[in-house]
Every structure is written in structure tokens, then in C-alpha cells.
Biotite code that builds the C-alpha atoms (Angstrom):
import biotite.structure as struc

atoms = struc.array([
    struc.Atom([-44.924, 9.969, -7.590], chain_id="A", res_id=1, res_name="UNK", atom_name="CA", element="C"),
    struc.Atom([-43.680, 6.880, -5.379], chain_id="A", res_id=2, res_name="UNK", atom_name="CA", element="C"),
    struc.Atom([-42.666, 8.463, -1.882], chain_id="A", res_id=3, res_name="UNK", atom_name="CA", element="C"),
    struc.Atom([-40.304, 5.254, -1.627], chain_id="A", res_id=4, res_name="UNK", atom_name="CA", element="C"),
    struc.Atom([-38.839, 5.652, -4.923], chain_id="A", res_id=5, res_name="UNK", atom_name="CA", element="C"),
    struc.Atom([-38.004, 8.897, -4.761], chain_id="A", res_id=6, res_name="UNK", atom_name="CA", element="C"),
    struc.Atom([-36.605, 8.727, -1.292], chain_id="A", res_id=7, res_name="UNK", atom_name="CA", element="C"),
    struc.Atom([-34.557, 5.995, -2.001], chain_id="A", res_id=8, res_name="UNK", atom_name="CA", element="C"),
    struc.Atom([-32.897, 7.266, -5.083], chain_id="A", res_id=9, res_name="UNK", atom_name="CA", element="C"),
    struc.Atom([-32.161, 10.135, -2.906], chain_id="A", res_id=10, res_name="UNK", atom_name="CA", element="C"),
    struc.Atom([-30.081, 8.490, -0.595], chain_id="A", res_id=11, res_name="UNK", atom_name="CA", element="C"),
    struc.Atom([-28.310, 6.829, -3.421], chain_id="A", res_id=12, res_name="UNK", atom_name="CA", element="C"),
    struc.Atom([-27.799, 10.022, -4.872], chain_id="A", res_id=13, res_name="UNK", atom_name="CA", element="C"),
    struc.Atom([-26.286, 11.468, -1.385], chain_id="A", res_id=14, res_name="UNK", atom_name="CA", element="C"),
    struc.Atom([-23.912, 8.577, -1.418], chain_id="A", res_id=15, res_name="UNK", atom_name="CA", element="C"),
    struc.Atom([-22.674, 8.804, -4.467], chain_id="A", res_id=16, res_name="UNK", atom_name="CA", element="C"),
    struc.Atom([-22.100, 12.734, -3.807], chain_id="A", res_id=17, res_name="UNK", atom_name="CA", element="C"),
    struc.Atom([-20.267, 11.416, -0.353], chain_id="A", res_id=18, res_name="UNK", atom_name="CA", element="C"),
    struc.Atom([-18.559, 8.801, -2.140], chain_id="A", res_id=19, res_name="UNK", atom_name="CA", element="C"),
    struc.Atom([-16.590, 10.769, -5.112], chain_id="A", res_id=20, res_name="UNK", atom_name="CA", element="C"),
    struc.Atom([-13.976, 12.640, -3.360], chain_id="A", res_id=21, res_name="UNK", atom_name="CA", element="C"),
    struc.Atom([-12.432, 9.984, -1.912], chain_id="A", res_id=22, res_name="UNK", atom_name="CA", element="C"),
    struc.Atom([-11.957, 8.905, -5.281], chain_id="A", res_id=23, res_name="UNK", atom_name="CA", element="C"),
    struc.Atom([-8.356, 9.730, -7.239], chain_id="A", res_id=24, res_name="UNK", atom_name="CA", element="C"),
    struc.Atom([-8.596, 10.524, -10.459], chain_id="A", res_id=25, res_name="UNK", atom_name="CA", element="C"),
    struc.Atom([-4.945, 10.904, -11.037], chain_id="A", res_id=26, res_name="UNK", atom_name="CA", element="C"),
    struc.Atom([-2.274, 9.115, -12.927], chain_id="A", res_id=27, res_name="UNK", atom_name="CA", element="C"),
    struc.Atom([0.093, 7.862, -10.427], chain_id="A", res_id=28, res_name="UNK", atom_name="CA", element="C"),
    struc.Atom([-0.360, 7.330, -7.165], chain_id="A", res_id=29, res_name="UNK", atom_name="CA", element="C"),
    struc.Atom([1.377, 8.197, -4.514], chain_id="A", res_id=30, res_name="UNK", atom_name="CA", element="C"),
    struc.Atom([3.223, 4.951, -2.444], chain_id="A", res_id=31, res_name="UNK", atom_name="CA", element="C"),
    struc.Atom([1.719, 4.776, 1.014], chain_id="A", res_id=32, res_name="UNK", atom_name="CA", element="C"),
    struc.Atom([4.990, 3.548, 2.903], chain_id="A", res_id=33, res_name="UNK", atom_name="CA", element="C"),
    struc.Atom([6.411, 6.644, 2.399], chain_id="A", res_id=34, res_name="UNK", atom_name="CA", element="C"),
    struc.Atom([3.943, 9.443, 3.722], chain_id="A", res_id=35, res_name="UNK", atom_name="CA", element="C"),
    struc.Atom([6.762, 11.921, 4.022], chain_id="A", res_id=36, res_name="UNK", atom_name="CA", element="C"),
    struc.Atom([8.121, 11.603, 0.758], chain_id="A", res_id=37, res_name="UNK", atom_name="CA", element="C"),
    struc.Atom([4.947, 11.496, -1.488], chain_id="A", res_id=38, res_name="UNK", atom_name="CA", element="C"),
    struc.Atom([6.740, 9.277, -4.148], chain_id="A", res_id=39, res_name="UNK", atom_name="CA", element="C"),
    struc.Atom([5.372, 7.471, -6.881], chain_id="A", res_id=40, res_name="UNK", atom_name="CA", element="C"),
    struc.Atom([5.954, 4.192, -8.516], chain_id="A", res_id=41, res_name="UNK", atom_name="CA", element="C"),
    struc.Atom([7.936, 6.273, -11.555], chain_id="A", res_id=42, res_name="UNK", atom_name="CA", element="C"),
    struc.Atom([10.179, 7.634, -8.955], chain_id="A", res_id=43, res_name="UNK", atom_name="CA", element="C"),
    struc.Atom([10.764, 4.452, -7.330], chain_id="A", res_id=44, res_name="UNK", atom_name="CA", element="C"),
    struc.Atom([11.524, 3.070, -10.769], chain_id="A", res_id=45, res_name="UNK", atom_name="CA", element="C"),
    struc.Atom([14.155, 5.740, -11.265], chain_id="A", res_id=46, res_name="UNK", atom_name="CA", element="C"),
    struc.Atom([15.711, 5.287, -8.133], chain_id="A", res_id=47, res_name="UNK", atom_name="CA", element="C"),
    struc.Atom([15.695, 1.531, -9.107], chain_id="A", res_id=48, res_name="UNK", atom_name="CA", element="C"),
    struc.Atom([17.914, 2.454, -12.177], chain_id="A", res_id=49, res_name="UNK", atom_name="CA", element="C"),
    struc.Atom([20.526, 4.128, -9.961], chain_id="A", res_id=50, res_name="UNK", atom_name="CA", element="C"),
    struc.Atom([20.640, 2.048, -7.136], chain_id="A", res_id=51, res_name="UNK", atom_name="CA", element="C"),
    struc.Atom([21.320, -0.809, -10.144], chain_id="A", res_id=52, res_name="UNK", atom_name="CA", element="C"),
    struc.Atom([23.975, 1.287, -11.629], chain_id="A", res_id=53, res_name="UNK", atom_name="CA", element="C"),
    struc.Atom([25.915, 2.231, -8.015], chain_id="A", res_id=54, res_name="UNK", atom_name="CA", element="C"),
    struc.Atom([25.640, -1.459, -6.980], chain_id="A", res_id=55, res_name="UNK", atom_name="CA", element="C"),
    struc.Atom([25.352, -3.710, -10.233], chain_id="A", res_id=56, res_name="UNK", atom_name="CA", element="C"),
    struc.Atom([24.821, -7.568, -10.189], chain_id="A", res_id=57, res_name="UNK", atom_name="CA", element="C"),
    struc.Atom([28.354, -8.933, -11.085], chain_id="A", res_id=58, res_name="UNK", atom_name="CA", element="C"),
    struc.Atom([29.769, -12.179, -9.219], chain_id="A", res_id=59, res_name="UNK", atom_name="CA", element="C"),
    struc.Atom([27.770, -10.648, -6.073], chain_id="A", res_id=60, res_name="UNK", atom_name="CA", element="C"),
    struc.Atom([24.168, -10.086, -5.399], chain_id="A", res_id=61, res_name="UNK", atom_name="CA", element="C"),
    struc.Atom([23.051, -6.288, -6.977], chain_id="A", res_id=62, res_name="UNK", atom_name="CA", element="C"),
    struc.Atom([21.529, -3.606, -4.822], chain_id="A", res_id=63, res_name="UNK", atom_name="CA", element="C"),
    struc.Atom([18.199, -4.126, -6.487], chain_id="A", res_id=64, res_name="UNK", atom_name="CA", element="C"),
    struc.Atom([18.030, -7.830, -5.308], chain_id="A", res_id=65, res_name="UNK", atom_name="CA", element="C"),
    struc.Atom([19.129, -7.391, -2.034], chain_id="A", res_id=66, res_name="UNK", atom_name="CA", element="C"),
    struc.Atom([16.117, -4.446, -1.736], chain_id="A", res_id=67, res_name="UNK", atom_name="CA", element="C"),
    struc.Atom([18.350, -1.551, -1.058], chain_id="A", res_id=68, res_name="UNK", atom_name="CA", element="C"),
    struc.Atom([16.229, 0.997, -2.931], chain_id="A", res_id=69, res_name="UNK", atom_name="CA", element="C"),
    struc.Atom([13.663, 0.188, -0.521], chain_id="A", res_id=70, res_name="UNK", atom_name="CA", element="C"),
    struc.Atom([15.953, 0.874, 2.250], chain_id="A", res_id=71, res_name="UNK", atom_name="CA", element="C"),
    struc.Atom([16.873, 4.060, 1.243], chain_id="A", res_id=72, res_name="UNK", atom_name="CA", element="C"),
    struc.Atom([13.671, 5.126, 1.074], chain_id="A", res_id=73, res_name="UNK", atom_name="CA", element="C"),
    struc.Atom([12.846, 3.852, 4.840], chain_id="A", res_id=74, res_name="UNK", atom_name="CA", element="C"),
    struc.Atom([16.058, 5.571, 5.640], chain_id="A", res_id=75, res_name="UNK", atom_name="CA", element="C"),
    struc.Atom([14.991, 8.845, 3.439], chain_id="A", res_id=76, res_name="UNK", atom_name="CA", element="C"),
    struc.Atom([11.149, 9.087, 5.136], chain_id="A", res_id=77, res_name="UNK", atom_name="CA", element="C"),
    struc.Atom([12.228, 8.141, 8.893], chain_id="A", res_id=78, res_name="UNK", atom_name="CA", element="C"),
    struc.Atom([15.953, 9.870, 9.129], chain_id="A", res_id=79, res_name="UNK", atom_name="CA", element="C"),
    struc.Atom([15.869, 12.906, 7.194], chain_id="A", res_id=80, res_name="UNK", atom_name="CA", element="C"),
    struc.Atom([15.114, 16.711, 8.670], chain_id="A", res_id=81, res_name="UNK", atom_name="CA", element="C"),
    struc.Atom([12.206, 18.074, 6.402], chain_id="A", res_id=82, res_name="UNK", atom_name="CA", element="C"),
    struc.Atom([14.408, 19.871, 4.668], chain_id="A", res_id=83, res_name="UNK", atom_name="CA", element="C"),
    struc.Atom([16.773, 17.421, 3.110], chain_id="A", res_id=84, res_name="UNK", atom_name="CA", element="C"),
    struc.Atom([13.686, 15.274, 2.491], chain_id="A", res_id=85, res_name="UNK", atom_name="CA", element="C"),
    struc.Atom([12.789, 17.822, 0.227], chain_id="A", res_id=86, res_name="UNK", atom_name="CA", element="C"),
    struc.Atom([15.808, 18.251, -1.444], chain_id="A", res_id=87, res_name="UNK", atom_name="CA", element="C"),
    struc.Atom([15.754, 14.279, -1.906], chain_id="A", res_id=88, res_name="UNK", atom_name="CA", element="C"),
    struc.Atom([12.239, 13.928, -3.344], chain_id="A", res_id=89, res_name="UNK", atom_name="CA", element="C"),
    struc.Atom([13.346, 17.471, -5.542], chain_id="A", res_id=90, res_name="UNK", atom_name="CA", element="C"),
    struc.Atom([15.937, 15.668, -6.789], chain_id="A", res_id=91, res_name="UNK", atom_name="CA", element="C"),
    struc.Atom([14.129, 12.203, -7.488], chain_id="A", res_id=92, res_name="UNK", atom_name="CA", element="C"),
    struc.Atom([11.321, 13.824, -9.061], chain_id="A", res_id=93, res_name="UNK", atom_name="CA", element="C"),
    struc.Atom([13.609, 16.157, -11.529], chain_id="A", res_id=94, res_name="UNK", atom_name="CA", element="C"),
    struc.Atom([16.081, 12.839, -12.250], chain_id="A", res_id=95, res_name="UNK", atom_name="CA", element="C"),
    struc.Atom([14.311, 11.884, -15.382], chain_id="A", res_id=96, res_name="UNK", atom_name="CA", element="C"),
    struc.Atom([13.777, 15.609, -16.919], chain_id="A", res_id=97, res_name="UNK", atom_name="CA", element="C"),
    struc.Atom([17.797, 16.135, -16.250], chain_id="A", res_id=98, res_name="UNK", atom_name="CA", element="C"),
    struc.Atom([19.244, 13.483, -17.769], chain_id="A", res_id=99, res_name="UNK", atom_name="CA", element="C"),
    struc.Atom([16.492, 13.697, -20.690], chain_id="A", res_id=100, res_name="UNK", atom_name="CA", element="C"),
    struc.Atom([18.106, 17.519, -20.585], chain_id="A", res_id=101, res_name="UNK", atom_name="CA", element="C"),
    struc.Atom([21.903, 16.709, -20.273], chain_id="A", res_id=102, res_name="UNK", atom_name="CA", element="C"),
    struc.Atom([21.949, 13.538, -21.928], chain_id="A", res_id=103, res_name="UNK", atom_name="CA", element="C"),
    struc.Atom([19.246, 13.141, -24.417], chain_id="A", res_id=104, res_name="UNK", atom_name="CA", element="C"),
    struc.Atom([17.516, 9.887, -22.800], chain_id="A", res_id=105, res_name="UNK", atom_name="CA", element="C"),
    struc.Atom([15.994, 8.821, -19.858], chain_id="A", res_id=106, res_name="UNK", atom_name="CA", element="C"),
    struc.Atom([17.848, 7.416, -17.714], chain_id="A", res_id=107, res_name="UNK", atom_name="CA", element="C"),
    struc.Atom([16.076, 4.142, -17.322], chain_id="A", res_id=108, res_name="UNK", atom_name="CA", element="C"),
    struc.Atom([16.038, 3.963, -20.913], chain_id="A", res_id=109, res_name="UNK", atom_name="CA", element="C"),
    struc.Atom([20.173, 3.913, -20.908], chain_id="A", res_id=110, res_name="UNK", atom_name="CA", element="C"),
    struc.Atom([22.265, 0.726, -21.283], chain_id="A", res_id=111, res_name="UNK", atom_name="CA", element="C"),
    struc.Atom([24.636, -0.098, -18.316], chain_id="A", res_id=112, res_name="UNK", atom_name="CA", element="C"),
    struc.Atom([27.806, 1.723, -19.717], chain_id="A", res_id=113, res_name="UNK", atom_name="CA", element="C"),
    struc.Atom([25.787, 4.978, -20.248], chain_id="A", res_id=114, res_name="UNK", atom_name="CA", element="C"),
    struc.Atom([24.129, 4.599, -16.652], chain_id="A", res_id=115, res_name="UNK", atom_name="CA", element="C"),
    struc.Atom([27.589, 4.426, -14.746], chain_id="A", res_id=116, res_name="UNK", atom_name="CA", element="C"),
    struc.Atom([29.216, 7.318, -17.244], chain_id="A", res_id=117, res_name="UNK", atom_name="CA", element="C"),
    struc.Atom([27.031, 10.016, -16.430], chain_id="A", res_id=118, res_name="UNK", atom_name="CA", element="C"),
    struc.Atom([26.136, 9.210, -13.215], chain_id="A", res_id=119, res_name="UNK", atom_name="CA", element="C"),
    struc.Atom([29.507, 9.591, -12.444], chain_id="A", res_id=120, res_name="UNK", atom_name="CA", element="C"),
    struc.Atom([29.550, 13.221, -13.960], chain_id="A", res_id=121, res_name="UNK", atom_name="CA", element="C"),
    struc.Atom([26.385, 13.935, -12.501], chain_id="A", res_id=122, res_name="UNK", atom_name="CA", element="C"),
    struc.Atom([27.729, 13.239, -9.129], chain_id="A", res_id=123, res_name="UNK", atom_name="CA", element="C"),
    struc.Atom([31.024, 14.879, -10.145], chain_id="A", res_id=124, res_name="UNK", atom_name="CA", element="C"),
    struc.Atom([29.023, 18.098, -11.275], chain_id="A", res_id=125, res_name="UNK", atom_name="CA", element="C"),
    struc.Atom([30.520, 18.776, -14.934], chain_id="A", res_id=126, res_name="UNK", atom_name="CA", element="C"),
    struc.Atom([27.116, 19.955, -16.244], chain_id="A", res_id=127, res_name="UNK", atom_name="CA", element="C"),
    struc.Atom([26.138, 23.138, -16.086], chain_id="A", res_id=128, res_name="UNK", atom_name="CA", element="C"),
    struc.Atom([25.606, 24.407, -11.835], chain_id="A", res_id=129, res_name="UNK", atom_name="CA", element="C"),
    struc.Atom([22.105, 25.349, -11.691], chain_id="A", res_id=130, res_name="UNK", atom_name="CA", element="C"),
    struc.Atom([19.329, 24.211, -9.102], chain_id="A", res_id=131, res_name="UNK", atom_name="CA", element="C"),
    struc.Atom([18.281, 21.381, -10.528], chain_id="A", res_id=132, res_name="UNK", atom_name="CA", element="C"),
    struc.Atom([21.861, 20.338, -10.601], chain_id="A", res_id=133, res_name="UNK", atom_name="CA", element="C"),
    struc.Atom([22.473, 20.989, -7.339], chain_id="A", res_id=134, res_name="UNK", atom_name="CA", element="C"),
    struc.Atom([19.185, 18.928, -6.248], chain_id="A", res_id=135, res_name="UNK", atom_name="CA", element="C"),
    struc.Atom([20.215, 16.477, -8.300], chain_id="A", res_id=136, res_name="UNK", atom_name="CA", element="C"),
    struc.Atom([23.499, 15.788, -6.982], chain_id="A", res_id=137, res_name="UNK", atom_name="CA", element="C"),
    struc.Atom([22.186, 16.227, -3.155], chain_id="A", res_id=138, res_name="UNK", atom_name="CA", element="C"),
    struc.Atom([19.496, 13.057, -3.874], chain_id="A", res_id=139, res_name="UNK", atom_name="CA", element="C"),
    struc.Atom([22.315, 11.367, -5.660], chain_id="A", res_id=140, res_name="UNK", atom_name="CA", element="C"),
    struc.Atom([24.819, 11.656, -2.381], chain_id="A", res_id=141, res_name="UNK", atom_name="CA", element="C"),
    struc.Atom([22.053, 10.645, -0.186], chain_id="A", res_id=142, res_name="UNK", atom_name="CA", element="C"),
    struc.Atom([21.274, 7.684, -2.589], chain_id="A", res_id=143, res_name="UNK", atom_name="CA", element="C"),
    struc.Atom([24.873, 6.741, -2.462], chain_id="A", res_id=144, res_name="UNK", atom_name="CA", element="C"),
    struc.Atom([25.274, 7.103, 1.377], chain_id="A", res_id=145, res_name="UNK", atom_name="CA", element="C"),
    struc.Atom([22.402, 5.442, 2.185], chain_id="A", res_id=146, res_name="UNK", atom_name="CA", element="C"),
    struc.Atom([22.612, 2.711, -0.559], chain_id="A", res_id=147, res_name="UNK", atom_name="CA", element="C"),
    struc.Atom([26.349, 1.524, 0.144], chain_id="A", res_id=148, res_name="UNK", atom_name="CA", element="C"),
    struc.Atom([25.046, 1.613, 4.385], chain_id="A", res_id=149, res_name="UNK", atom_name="CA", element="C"),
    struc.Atom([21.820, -0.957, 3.384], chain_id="A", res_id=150, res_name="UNK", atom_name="CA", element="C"),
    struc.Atom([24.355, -3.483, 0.831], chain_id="A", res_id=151, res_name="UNK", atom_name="CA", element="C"),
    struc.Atom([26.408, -3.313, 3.449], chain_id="A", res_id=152, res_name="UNK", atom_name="CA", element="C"),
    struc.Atom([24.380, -4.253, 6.364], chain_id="A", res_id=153, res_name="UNK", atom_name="CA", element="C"),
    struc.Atom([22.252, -6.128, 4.771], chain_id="A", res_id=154, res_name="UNK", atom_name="CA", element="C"),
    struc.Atom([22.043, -10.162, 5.471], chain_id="A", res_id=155, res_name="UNK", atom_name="CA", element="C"),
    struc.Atom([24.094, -11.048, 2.265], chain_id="A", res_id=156, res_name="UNK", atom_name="CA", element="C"),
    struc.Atom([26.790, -9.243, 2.428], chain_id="A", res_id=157, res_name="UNK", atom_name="CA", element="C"),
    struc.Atom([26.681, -10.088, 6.700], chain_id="A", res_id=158, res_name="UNK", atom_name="CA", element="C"),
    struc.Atom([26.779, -13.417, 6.461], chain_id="A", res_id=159, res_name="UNK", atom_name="CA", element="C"),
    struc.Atom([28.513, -14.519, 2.982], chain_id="A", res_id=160, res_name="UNK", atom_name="CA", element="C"),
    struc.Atom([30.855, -11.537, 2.060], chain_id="A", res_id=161, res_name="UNK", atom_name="CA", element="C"),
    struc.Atom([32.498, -10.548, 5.616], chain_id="A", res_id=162, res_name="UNK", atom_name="CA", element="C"),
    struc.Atom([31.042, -12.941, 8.504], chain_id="A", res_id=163, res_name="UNK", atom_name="CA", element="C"),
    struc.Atom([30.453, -10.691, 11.130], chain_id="A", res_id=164, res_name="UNK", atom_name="CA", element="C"),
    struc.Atom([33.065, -11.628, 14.179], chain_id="A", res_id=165, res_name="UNK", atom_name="CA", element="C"),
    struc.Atom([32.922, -11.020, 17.749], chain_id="A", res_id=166, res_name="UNK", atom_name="CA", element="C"),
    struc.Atom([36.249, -8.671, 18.948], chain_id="A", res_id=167, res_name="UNK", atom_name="CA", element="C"),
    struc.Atom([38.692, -10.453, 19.615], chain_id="A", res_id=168, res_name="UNK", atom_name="CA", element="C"),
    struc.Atom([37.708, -13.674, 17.427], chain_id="A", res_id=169, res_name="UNK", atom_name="CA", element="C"),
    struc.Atom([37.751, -17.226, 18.032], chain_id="A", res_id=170, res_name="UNK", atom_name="CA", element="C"),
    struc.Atom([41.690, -17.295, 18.549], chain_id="A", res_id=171, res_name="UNK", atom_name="CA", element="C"),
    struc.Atom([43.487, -14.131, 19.764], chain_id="A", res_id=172, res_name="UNK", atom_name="CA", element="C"),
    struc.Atom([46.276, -13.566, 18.326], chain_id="A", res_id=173, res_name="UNK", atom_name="CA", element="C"),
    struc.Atom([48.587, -10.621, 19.254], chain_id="A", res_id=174, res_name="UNK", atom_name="CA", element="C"),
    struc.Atom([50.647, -10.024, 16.988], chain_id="A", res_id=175, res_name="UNK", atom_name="CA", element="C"),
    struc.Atom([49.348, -11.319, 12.638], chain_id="A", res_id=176, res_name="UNK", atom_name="CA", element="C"),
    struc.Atom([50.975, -10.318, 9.874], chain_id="A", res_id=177, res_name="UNK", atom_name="CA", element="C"),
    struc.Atom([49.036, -8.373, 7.416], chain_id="A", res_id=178, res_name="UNK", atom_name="CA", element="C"),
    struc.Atom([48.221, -10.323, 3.937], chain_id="A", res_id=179, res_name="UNK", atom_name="CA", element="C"),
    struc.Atom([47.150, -7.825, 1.153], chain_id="A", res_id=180, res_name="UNK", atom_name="CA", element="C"),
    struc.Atom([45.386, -10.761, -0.602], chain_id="A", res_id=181, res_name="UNK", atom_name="CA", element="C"),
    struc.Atom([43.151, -11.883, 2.421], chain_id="A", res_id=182, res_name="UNK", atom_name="CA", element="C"),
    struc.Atom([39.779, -9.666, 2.936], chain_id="A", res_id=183, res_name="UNK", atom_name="CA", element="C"),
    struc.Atom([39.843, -7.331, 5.549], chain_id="A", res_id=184, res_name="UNK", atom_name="CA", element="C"),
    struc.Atom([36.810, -7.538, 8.224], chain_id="A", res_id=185, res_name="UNK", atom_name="CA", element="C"),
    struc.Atom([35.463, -4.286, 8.716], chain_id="A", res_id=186, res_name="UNK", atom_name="CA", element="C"),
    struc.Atom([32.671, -5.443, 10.379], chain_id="A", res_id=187, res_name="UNK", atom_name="CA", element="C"),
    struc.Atom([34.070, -5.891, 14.012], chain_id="A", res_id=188, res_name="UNK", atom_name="CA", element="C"),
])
């Protein structure tokens, strides 16, 4: 037998061996941004679908287009303890498999109306209280809180919706009567 031959498909053998853990054999897999959270491109989907249902496109730019599901999952990996990380990804993960449960489709598979009903009894809690529910309804707050904090920081709503303003404004003035009609700048 060839010495050269046999050492050589050796090595390529010893390679190969190296080579196939470090290979995934799985289905999804998992988004690298957020390390802590180990979430997948399903979940992100799903939180897609809510984050379009709490802030829908109407006259205004939706959550979805202004990238606040990405933001709250920044604001989920770098600004949560452990264990309300946890209890978010619980809850993202077990999203789909409780509304399937509760409400006979998936919840990305809903049309708009359906979306905004039971999300609104999901985050009221009428279903039956059990630890899914409870997980579910923790992601959902956190979704909410951190969702309604990005559309409203973000530069859209800054600049078009309520132009941020230095205290006291352009042109103090004391004492201004209160219009209900005229927006209210909350921003500073």
C-alpha cells in the first residue's frame, strides 16, 4: 500500500472527525444578537405579530416599520435580571402553543381583529391562571413596556409626531391657556 495515500486520507479523515461538531444539525437556529435570550427566527416572528397588533400601521408608521421588535429584544438581552429574561423567552417560546390552546389558531395565522381581541384578554388574564398563563402575560407586559418606550423614542415619532423642545421653548410664555385640541409635548 501507498505510504502517501494512506497518510493523506488519514488526515482528511481526522478533519472531517474535527470538523462535524461544529456543525448544527438542527432546525432553527438560534439568532446570534441575542446570546442571552437564545431566540429563534419563529420567536422573532411571533413577537413580530404582537408588536404589529400593540402598535398597528394606521395614519402613523407601525411598530414593525419603525424596528421596535428589535428593540425590545436589545432591551430584553441587555436590561433584564436573568430571571425575568427567562420568564420573557418562557413566555415567547410558549406564545404560539397558548393561543393554538385558548384560541384554536396561531397567532400569526389570525387576522387583525382576532390579534387585538385576545391579546387584550390575554393581557387581561380571562383564560384559565396556570403557568403558562402567567408566563405569558409577564412576556406580554414586558413586550408592551418596552415596545410603547422604543415607538416612542424612536426617530419618527421624535421628530414628526412631538418635536422634541428644549424647556422653556423658543418663546416663554408664563402664563398659556390650555387647548384640548392642540397635542400635548411630553417630550420636554
Amino acid at each position: 500500500m501507498n505510504r502517501r495515500l494512506a497518510l493523506k486520507q488519514l488526515a482528511l479523515a481526522a478533519g472531517g472527525i474535527a470538523l462535524i461538531p461544529s456543525c448544527t444539525f438542527s432546525e432553527e437556529e438560534v439568532l446570534t444578537a441575542y446570546d442571552e435570550l437564545e431566540i429563534t427566527a419563529s420567536d422573532a416572528e411571533q413577537l413580530q405579530a404582537v408588536i404589529d397588533t400593540i402598535f398597528p400601521k394606521t395614519t402613523l408608521k407601525g411598530g414593525v416599520e419603525l424596528g421596535v421588535d428589535q428593540f425590545v429584544l436589545v432591551m430584553a438581552n441587555d436590561c433584564l435580571a436573568e430571571n425575568e429574561q427567562q420568564q420573557f423567552v418562557k413566555g415567547l417560546k410558549g406564545f404560539g402553543s397558548f393561543t393554538k390552546e385558548n384560541f384554536g389558531t396561531s397567532f400569526t395565522k389570525m387576522d387583525e381583529a382576532e390579534r387585538k381581541t385576545h391579546l387584550q384578554s390575554m393581557m387581561a388574564g380571562t383564560e384559565k391562571k396556570g403557568e403558562q398563563q402567567l408566563a405569558t402575560q409577564e412576556f406580554l407586559a414586558i413586550t408592551k413596556k418596552f415596545g410603547l418606550q422604543g415607538y416612542m423614542k424612536s426617530e419618527y415619532y421624535m421628530t414628526e409626531i412631538m418635536p422634541y423642545q428644549q424647556v422653556p421653548g423658543p418663546v416663554f410664555i408664563g402664563k398659556k391657556k390650555i387647548d384640548a385640541s392642540e397635542k400635548v409635548n411630553i417630550n420636554g
